[in-house]
C-alpha positions in Angstrom: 71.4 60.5 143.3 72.6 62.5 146.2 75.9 61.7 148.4 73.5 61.0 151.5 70.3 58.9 149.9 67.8 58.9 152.7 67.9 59.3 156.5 66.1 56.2 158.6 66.7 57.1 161.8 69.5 60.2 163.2 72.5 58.3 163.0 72.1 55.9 159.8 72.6 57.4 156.6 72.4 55.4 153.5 74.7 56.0 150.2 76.8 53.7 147.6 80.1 52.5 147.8 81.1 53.6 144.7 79.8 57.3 146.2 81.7 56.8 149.2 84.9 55.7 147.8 84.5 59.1 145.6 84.2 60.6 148.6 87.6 59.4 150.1 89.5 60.0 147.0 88.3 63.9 146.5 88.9 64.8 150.6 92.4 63.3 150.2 94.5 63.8 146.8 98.3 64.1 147.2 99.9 65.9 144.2 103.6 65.5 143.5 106.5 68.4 144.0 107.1 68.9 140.2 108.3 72.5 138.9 109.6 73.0 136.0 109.8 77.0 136.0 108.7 79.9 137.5 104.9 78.8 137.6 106.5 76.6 140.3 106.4 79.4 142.7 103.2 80.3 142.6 101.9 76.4 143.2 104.4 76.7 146.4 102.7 79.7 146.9 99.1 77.7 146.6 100.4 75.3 149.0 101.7 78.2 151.9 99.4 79.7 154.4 97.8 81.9 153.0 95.5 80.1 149.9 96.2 76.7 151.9 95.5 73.8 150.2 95.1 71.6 152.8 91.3 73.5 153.6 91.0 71.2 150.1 92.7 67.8 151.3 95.6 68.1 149.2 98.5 69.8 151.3 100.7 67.0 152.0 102.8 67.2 148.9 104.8 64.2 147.9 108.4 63.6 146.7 108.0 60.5 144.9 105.4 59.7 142.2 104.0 56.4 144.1 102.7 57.7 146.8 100.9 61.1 144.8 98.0 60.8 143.0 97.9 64.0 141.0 100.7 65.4 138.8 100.6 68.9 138.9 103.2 69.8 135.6 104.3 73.9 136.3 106.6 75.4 134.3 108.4 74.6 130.6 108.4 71.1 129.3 111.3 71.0 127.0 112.0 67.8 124.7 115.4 66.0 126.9 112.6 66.7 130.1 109.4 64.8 128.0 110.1 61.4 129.0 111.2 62.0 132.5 107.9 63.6 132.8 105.7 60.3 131.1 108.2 58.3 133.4 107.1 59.7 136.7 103.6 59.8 135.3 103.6 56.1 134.7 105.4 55.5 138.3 102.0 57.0 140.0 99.0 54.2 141.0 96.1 54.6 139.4 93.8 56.2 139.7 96.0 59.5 138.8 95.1 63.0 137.1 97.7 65.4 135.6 97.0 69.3 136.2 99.0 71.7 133.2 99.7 74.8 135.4 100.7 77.5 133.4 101.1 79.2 129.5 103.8 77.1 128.6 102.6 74.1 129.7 99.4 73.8 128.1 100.6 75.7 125.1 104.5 75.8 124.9 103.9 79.8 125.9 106.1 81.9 124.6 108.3 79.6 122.5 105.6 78.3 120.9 106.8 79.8 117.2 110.5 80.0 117.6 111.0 77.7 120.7 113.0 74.4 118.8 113.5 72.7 122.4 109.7 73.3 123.9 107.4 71.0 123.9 104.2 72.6 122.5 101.9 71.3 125.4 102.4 69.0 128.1 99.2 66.8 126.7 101.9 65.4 124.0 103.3 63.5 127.2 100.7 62.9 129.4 96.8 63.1 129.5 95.7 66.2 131.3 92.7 66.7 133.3 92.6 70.3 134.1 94.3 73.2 132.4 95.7 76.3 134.4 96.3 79.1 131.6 97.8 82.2 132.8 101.4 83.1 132.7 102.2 82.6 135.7 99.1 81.7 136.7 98.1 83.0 140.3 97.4 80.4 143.5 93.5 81.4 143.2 93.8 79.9 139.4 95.8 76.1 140.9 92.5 76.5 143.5 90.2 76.2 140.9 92.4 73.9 139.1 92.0 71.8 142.2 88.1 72.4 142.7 87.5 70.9 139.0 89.9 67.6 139.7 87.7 67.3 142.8 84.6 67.4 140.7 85.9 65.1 138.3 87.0 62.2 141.2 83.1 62.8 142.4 81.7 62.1 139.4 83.8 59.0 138.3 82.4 55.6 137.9 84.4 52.7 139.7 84.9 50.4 136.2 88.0 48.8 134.6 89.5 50.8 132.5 92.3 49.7 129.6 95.5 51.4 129.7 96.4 54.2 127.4 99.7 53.9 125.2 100.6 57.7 124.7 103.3 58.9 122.3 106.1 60.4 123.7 107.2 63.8 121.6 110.2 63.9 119.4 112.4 67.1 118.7 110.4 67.8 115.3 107.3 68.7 117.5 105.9 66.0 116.1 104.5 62.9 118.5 105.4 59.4 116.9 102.1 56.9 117.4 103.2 53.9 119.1 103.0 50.4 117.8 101.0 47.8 118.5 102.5 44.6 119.4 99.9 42.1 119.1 100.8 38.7 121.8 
């Protein structure tokens, strides 16, 4: 099924709600200010003039998680920074999606092995949609990033989801499994 189904006449156009709503959600997404390192610089980069990621409907960057809708983690996650991170990730209105821009953020990069305060991927805090590698990675890399969010808001279905109880990492690297309180 196509985003325009049929045409009748010149100006009516048929489609689905669900389709249009898509629609809405991928021309508009507002990520968050939220750098961490020097990976940071290249999303402000992304953001200036010359890549421009308003051509994409996401330039207006926002300073408070409840009015953003995608979480673009760039730079190092260390352990005392984890549950800022899932804080401000549970402060944004669904329906949200979490980008990890850069090598230590999808991976814990270079202090992977000897790094005792590095959290060894940001998907230990929050679910992430789209992974940036590269170290840092360049504005053309947080472009595609963004291209592949966009394809994953057009291809969403509009139905109730539950809620997902994620651990939040400990300093042994380790994330604890949270209990279930039954009501």
């Amino acid at each position: 099924m196509t985003w325009i189904e049929g045409r009748f006449e010149e100006s009516v156009i048929t489609t689905t709600l669900e389709q249009g709503m898509n629609w809405a959600r991928q021309a508009s997404i507002w990520p968050m200010t939220f750098g961490l390192a020097c990976c940071a610089i290249e999303m402000m980069a992304a953001g200036a003039s010359r890549y421009d990621l308003d051509r994409f409907g996401a330039g207006a960057f926002r300073a408070t998680p409840r009015q953003a809708d995608l979480m673009i983690v760039a730079g190092t996650v260390t352990f005392k920074m984890a549950s800022r991170v899932r804080r401000l990730y549970e402060q944004m209105p669904d329906p949200k999606y979490v980008i990890a821009m850069g090598a230590c953020t999808v991976g814990g990069g270079p202090y992977f092995k000897w790094g005792y305060h590095v959290v060894k991927g940001v998907d230990l805090v929050v679910p992430v949609d789209v992974y940036v590698p590269g170290c840092p990675p360049r504005p053309e890399a947080l472009l595609e990033g963004l291209m592949r969010i966009q394809d994953k808001i057009k291809a969403k279905r509009l139905a109730r989801g539950a809620s997902d109880d994620l651990p939040v990492p400990h300093h042994s690297g380790y994330a604890a499994i949270p209990e279930l309180v039954e009501v």
